[in-house]
Wavefront OBJ file of the C-alpha trace (Angstrom):
o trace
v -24.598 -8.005 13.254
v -23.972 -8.138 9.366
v -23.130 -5.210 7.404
v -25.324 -2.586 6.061
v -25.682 -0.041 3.764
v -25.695 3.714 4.866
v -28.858 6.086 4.557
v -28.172 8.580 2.089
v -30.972 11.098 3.113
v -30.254 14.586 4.075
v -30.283 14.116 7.716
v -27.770 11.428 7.605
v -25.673 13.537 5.399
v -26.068 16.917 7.987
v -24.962 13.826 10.810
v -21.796 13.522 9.265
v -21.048 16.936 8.096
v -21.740 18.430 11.640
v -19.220 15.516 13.119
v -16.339 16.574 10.593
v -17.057 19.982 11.878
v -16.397 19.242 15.416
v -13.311 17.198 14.687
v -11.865 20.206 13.149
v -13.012 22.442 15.787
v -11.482 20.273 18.166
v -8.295 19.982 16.026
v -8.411 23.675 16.475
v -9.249 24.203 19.485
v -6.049 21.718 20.797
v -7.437 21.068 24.345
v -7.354 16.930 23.690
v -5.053 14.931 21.819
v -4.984 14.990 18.125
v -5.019 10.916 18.040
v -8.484 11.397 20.551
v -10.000 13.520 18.073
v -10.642 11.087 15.235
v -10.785 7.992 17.756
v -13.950 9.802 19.838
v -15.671 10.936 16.490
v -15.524 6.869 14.919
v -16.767 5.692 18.621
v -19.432 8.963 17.759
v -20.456 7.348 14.285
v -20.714 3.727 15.315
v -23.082 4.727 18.212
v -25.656 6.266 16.309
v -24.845 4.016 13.148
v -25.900 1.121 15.365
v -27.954 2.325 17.909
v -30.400 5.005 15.802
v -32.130 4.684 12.434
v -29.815 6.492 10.751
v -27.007 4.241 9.205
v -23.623 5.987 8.929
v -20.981 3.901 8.209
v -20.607 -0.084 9.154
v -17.916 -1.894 10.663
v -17.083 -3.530 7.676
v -18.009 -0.025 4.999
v -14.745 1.020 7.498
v -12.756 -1.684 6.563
v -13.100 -0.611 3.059
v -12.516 2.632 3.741
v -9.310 2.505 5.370
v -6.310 3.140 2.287
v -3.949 0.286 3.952
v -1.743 1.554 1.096
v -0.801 4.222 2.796
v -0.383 3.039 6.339
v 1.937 0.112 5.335
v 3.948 2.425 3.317
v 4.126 5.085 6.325
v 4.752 2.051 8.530
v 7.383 0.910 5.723
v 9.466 4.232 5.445
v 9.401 4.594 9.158
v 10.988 1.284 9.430
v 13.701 1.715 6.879
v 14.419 5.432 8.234
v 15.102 4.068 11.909
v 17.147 1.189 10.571
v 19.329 4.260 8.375
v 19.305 5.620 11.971
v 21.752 3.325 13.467
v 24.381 4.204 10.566
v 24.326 7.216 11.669
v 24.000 8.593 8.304
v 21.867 11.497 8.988
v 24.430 13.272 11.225
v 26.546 12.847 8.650
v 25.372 14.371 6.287
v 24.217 17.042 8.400
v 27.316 17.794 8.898
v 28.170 17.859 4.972
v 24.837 20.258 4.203
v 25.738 22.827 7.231
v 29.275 23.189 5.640
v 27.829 23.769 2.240
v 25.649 26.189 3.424
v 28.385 27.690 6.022
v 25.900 27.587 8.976
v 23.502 29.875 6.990
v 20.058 29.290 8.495
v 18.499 31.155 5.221
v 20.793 29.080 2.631
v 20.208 26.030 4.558
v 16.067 26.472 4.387
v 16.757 26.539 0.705
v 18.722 23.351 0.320
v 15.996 21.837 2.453
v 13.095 23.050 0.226
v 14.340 22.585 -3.016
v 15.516 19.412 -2.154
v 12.534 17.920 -1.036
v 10.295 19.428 -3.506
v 12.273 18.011 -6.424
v 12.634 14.620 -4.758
v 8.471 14.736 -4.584
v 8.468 15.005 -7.844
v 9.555 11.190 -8.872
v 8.329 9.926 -5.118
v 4.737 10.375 -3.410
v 5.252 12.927 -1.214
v 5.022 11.016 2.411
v 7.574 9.307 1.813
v 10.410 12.216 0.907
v 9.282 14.414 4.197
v 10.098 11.156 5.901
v 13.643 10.782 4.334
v 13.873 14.994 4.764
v 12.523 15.027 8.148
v 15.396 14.001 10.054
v 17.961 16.279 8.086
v 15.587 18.829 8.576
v 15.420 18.268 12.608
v 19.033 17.604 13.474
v 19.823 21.182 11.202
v 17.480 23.299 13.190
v 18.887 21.919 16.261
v 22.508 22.738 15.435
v 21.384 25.779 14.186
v 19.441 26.296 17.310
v 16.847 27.930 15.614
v 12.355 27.352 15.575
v 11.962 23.753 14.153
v 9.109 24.667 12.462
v 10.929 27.189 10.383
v 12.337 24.417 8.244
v 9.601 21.541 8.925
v 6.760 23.543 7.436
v 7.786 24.579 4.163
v 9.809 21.402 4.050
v 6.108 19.425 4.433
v 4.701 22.659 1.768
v 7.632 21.934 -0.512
v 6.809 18.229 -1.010
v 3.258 18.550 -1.491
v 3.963 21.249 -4.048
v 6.742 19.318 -5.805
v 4.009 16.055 -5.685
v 2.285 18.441 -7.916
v 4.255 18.580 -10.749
v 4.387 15.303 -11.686
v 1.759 12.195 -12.250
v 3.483 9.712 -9.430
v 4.246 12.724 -7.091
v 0.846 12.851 -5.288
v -2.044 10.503 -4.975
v -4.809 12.925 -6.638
v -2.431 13.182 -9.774
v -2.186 9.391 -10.138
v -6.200 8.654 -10.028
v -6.737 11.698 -12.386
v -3.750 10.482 -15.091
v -5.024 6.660 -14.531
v -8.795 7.439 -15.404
v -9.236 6.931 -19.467
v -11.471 9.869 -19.182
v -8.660 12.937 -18.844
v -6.601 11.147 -21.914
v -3.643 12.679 -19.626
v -0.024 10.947 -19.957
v 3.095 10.824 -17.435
v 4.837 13.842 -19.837
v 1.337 16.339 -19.859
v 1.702 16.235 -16.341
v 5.295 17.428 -16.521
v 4.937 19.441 -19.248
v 1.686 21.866 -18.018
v 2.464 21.459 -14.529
v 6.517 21.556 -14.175
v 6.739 25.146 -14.756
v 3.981 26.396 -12.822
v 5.181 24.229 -9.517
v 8.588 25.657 -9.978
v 7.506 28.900 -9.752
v 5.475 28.258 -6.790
v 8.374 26.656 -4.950
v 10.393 30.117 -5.679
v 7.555 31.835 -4.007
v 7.270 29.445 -1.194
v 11.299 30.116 -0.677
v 10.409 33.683 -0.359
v 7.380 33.578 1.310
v 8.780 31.418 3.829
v 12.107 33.456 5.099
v 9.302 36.644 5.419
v 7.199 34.704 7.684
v 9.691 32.905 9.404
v 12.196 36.430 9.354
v 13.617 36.172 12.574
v 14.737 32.414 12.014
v 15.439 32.085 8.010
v 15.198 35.765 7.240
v 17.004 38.102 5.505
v 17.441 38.932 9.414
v 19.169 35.532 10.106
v 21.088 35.525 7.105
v 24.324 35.587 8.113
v 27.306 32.256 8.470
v 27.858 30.587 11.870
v 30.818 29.433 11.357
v 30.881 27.595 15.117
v 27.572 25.937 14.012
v 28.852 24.530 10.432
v 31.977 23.308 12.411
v 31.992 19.030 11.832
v 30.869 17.174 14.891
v 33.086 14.083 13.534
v 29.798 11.942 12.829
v 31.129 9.134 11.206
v 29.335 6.479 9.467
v 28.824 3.006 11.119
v 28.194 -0.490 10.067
v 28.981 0.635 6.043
v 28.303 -2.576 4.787
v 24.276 -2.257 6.088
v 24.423 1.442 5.135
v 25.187 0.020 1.466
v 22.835 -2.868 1.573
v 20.158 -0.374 2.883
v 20.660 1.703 -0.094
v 20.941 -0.487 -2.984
v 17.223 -2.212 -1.505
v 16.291 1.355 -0.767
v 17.095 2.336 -4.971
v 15.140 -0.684 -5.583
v 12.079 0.509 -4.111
v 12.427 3.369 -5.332
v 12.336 2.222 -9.403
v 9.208 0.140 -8.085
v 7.408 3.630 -6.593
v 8.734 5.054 -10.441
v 7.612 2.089 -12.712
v 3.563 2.419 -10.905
v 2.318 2.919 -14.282
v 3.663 -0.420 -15.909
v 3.643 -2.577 -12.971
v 0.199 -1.398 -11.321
v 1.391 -2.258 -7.785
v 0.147 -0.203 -5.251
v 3.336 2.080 -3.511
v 3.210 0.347 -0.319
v 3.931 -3.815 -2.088
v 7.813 -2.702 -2.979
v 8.183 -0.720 0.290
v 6.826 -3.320 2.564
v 9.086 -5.676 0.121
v 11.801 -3.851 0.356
v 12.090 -3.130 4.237
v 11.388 -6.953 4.740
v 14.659 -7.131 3.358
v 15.924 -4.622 5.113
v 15.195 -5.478 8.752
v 16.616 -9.124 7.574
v 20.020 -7.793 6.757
v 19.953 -5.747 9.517
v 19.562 -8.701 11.810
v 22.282 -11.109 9.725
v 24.997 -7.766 9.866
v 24.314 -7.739 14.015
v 24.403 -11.359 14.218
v 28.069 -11.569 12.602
v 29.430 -9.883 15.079
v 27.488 -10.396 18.344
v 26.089 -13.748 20.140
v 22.595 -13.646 20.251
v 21.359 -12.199 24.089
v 18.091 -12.853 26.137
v 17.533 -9.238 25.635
v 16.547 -9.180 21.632
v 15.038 -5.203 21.762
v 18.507 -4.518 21.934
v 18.258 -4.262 18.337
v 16.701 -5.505 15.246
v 13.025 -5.692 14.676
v 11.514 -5.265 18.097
v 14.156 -1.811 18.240
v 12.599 -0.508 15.233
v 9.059 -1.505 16.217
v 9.020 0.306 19.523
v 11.264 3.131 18.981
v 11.027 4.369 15.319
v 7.407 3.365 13.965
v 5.201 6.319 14.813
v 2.114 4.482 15.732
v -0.096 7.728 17.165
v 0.034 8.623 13.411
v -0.721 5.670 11.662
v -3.867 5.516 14.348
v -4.802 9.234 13.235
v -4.521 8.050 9.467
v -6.514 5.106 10.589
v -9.798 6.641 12.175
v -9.165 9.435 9.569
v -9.915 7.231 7.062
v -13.086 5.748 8.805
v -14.137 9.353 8.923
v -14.149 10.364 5.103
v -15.118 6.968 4.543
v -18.292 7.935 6.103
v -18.806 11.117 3.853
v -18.253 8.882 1.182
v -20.962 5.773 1.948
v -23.564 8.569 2.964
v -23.512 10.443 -0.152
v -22.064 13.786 1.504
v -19.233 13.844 -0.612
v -20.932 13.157 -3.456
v -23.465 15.617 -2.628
v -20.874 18.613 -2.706
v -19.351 17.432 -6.302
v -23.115 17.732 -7.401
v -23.465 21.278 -5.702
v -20.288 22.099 -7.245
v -21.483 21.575 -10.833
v -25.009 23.039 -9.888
v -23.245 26.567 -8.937
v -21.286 26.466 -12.338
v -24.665 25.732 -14.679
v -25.949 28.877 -12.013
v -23.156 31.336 -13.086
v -23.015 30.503 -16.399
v -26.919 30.649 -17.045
v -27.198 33.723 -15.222
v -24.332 36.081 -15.990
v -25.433 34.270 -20.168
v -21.783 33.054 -20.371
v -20.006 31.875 -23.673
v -18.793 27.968 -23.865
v -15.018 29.561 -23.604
v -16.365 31.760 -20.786
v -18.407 28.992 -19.037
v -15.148 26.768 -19.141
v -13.045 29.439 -17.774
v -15.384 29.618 -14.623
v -15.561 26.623 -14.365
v -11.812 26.149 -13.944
v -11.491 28.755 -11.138
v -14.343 26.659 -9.351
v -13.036 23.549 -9.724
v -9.741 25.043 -8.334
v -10.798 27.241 -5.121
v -13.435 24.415 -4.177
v -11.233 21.815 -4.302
v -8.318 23.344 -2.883
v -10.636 24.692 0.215
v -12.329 21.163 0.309
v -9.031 19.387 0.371
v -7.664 20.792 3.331
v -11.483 19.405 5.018
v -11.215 16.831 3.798
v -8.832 13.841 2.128
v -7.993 14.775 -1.248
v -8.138 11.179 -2.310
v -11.284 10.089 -1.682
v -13.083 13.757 -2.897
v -10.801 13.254 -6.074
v -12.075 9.885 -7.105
v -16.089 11.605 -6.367
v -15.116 14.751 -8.798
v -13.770 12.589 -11.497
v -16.708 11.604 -13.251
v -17.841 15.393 -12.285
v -15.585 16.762 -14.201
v -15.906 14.126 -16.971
v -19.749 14.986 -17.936
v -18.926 18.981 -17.511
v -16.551 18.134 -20.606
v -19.330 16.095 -21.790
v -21.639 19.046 -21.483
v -19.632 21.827 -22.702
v -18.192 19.664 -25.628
v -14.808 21.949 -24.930
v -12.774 19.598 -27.121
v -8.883 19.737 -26.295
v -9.365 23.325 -24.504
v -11.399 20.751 -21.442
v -7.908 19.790 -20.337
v -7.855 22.835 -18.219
v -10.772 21.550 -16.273
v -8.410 18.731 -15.004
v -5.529 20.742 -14.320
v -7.846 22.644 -12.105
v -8.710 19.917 -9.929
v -5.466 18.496 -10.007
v -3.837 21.622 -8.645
v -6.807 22.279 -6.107
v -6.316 18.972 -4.666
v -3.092 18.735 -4.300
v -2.391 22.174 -3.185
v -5.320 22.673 -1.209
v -3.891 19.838 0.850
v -1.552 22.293 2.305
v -4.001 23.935 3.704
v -4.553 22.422 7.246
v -2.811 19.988 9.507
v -5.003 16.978 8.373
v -5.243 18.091 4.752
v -2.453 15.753 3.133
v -0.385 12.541 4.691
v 2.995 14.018 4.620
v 1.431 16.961 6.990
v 0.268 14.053 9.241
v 3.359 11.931 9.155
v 5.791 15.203 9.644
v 4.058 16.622 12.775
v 3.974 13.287 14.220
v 7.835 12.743 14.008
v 8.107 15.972 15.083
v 6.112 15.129 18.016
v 8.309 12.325 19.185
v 11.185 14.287 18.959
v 9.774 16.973 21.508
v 8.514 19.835 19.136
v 4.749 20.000 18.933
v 3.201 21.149 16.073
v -0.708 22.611 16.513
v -3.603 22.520 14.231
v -3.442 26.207 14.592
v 0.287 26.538 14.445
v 0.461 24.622 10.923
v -2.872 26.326 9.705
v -1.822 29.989 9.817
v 1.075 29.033 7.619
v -0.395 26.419 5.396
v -3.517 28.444 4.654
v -1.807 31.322 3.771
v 0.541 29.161 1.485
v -2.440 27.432 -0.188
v -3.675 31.166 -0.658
v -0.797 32.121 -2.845
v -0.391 28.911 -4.640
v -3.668 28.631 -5.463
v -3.416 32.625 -6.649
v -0.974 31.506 -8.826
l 1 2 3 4 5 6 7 8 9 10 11 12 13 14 15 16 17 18 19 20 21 22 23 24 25 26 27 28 29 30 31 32 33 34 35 36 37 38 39 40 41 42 43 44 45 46 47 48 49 50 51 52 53 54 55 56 57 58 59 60 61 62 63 64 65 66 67 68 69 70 71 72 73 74 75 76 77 78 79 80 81 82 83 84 85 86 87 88 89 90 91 92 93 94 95 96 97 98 99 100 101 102 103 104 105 106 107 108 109 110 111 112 113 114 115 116 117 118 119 120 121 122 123 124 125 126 127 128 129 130 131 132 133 134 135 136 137 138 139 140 141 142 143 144 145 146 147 148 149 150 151 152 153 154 155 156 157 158 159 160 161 162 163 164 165 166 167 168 169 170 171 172 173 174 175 176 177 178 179 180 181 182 183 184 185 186 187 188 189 190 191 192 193 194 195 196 197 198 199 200 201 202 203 204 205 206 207 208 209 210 211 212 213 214 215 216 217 218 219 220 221 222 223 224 225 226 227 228 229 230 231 232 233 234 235 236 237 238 239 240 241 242 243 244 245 246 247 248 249 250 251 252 253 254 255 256 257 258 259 260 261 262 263 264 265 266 267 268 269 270 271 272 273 274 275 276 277 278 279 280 281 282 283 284 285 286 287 288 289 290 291 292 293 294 295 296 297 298 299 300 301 302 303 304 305 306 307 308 309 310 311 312 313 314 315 316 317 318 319 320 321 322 323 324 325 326 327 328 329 330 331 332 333 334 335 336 337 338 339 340 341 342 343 344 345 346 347 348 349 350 351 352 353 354 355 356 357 358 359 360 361 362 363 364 365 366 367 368 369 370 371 372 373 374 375 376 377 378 379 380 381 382 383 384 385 386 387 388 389 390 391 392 393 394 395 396 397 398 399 400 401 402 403 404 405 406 407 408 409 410 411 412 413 414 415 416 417 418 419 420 421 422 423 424 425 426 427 428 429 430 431 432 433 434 435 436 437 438 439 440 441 442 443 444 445 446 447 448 449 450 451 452 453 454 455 456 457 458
């Protein structure tokens, strides 16, 4: 059957909205499988896309609508972090961070939140909490101490830090590449630096109160026993330092995005090409090649360290929003979002500074409510041109730039909101999964929400 184009009417808009609502009350309810969840609800759309008048996303609409930049550069730092794995580098420095903190669970929290939200800052945020995550782990295991306490404002901390900067999260990049804001790489930093670091000081605190008996003032005290060495040592150096140097190298090609234009995931895939190739010439120097190749190399990191239940969430997530998108629904609520701001303003017979003002706090809560619904990527790109005839409309001059801050900060920090609401909350919970500790819908909700709450506040 060739492609179509979806219905846009009404009904076909309700379709979709009431199926997002049952994935999430699903996701909520955590009777089935997270990775069934969005599988069930693409089999859903499909059925009545082909089987009913009412056209809700094609086969090949989905193709489009699936960001392959992100799954080959989830599938890219998953690949380079299980080939660090066999230097046994993360013990290691384990073992260096529990020293400097003395076996403080409290201290340790904030070396692992700081850290990763600065490192967001000049990465996207999916992949830091990757290249956190298994610090993160292994210290909450020594520590013996509730993984989540240092997962979840680890995964908070990096979409806050993402914040702060243009490159740091996805929304940031499409609203600082759009000719429209007039928004450089340094108005990013300098409106948005100071505001993020506060929030991270407040996510520090926020986090050892709700998480007392594990980070808390409660908890606070040095185990010396736990920052005792294990004697991890390093192995095969010479990979280790080959790893690295390609590893800095992708990392100036995530940084130079705004000269280069290549997409995040062309240097990582790139880069771990490389990787996996040295990998295999380092074994291959020292060992005869045996029938049994998953011994290492390749197939090892294939079947052991790529997460593939997450990249098939991401996947038939995508499919999902990229039915909101073809059927207008999306669109729909960026044109009910400008409808209630000409409502408040006409009724309550606003000023132009006034009107811009509300408009502002709109933008914000909306989108930081809407992006923990739904992907902040694809409802950024929709509110764009939104935005960009409000400014039209309320001729605000320079003072409009606070309309995009607003939506920049409700995207990104409403992602924090829900399990599903950014990538790095996707990709953390499944790592966390394979290692044993399960992270639910409702587990990472009653702290993310609350988080998105206070940020938002601020």
């Amino acid at each position: 059957m060739q492609g179509f184009d979806s219905t846009r009417d009404i009904v076909s808009q309700a379709i979709v909205a009431a199926i997002l609502a049952g994935v999430f009350a699903l996701l909520a309810a955590d009777r089935v499988h997270r990775v069934l969840v969005p599988i069930g609800a693409v089999a859903l759309l499909w059925a009545i896309s082909y089987f009913t008048p009412f056209r809700l996303i094609s086969f090949e609409t989905a193709q489009k609508a699936v960001d392959f930049n992100v799954i080959l550069l989830l599938f890219a730092m998953m690949a380079l972090v299980g080939v660090l794995k066999t230097t046994n580098v993360f013990p290691w420095a384990v073992d260096r961070l529990l020293v400097r903190s003395r076996g403080n669970p409290g201290r340790a929290a904030r070396l692992i939140i700081w850290f990763t939200g600065i490192l967001s800052a000049v990465l996207d945020n999916v992949t830091t909490v990757i290249f956190a995550y298994p610090m993160a782990s292994e210290m909450a295991r020594r520590l013996g101490i509730n993984a989540s306490a240092f997962l979840l404002p680890m995964v908070m901390a990096a979409n806050i830090g993402g914040t702060a900067t243009l490159i740091g999260d996805p929304p940031n990049v499409l609203i600082g590449a759009d000719p429209r804001s007039g928004l450089s790489f340094m108005d990013f930093i300098y409106n948005l630096a100071v505001p993020c670091t506060l929030m991270m000081v407040v996510l520090v605190w926020f986090s050892r109160r709700y998480f007392a008996t594990d980070i808390g003032r409660a908890a606070d005290v040095d185990h010396a026993e736990a920052a005792a060495p294990t004697g991890a040592r390093l192995e095969n150096v010479p990979l280790l330092r080959t790893t690295c140097l390609i590893t800095a190298l992708i990392f100036i090609g995530f940084m130079t995005h705004g000269l280069t234009h290549m997409p995040v995931a062309v240097p990582a895939v790139i880069g771990v090409a490389a990787i996996l190739v040295a990998q295999d010439y380092y074994y291959l120097k020292e060992h005869q090649p045996t029938k049994e190749e998953r011994q290492h190399g390749v197939l090892a990191i294939l079947e052991k360290d790529i997460e593939w239940p997450t990249l098939a969430f991401f996947l038939f997530l995508f499919v999902l929003v990229g039915a909101a998108v073809s059927t207008g629904l999306i669109e729909s609520m960026a044109q009910g979002l400008a409808w209630a701001i000409d409502r408040i303003s006409s009724g309550f017979g606003l000023s132009p500074r006034a009107t811009l003002l509300v408009a502002a706090l709109v933008i914000l809560w909306v989108s930081g409510i809407l992006s923990g619904l739904i992907d902040n990527i694809p409802y950024t790109a929709v509110t764009i041109p939104l935005v960009a005839s409000l400014l039209a409309q309320l001729k605000a001059g320079p003072d409009g730039q606070i309309l995009w801050w607003a939506l920049a900060l409700g995207a990104c920090l409403g992602g924090n909101g829900t399990l599903i609401g950014a990538s790095a909350n996707v990709a953390v919970t499944g790592l966390a999964e394979k290692d044993g500790k399960r992270i639910s819908f409702g587990e990472f909700t009653r702290f993310g929400a609350r988080v998105t709450a206070i940020t938002l506040v601020m």
